[in-house]
BAGUMAR-386428 format. One line per field, with one value per residue (C-alpha): residue number from 1; residue in three letters; chain; x, y, z. Coordinates in pm, whole numbers, always signed. Layout:
! residues N
num	NUM,...
residuo	ALA,...
cadena	A,...
X	X,...
Y	Y,...
Z	Z,...
END
This chain:
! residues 83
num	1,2,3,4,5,6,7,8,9,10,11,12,13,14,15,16,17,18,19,20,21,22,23,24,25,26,27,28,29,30,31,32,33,34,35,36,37,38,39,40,41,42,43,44,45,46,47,48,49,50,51,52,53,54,55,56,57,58,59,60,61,62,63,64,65,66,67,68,69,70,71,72,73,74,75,76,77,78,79,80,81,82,83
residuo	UNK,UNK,UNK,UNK,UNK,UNK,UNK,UNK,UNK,UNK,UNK,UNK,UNK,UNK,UNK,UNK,UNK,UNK,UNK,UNK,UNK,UNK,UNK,UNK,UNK,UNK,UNK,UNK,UNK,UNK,UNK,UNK,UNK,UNK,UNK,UNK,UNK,UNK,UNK,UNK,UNK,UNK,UNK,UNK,UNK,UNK,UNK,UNK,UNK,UNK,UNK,UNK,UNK,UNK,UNK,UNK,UNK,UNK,UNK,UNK,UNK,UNK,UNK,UNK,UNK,UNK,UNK,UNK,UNK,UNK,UNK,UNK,UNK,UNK,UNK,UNK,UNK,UNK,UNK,UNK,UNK,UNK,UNK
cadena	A,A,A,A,A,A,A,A,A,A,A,A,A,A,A,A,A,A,A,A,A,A,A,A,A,A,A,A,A,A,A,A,A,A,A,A,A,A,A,A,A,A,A,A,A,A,A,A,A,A,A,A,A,A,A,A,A,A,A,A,A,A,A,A,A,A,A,A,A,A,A,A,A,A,A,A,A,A,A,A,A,A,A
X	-14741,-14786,-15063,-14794,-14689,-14935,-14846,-14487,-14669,-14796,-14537,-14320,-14578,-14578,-14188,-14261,-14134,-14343,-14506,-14345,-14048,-14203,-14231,-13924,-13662,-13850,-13954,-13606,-13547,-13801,-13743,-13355,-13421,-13621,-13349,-13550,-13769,-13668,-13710,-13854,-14015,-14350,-14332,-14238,-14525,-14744,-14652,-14638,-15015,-15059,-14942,-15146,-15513,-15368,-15338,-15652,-15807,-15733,-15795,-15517,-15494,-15264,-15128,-14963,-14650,-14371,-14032,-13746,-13710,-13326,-13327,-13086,-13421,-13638,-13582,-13928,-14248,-14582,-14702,-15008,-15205,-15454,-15795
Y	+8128,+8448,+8697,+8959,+8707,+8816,+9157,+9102,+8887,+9169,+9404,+9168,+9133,+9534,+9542,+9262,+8925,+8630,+8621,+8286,+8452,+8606,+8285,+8067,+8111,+8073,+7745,+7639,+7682,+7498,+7208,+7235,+7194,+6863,+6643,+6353,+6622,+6618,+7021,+6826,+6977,+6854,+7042,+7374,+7305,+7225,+7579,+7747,+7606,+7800,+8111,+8068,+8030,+8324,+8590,+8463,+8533,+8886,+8952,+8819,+8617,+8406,+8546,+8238,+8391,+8231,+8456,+8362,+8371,+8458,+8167,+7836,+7652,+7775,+7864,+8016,+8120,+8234,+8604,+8774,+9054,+9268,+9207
Z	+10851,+11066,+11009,+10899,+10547,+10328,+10408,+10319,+10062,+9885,+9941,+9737,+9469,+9412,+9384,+9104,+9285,+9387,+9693,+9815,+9868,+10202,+10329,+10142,+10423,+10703,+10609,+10460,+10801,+10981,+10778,+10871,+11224,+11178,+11088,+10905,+10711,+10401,+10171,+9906,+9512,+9681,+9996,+9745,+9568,+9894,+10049,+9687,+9682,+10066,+9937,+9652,+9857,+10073,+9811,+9632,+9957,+9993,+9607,+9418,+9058,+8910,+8631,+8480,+8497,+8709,+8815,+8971,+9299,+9513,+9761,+9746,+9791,+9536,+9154,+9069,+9203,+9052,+9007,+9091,+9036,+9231,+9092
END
């Protein structure tokens, strides 16, 4: 992750999508170029879990709710809210 993605992070939040969508394609494509790495539900959940800690860190909550997310990798991703 760059210092810029939770930026884009929570400019996608206030247009109402989740804020793993700033990061979904650029890892998509990092994994693409390591042939033997494998995009797995696991690794989603691993950087899901990333995004998570990084939005809670600059006053963020989870607000249970997941949305869908326009990416051939992912299908949903969770919500948050500014505290």
């Amino acid at each position: 992750m760059k210092p810029e993605t939770f930026i884009q992070a929570m400019i996608l939040t206030e247009y109402g999508m989740p804020a793993v969508t700033s990061v979904a394609e650029l890892c998509f494509n990092e994994a693409k170029k390591r042939k033997t790495f494998k995009f797995t539900p696991r690794v989603k959940q691993f950087i899901g879990a990333m995004v998570g800690l990084l939005m809670a860190a600059n006053g963020y909550v989870k607000t249970g709710r997941k949305k869908s997310i326009i990416h051939r990798a992912y299908t949903r991703g969770e919500f948050y809210v500014k505290k």
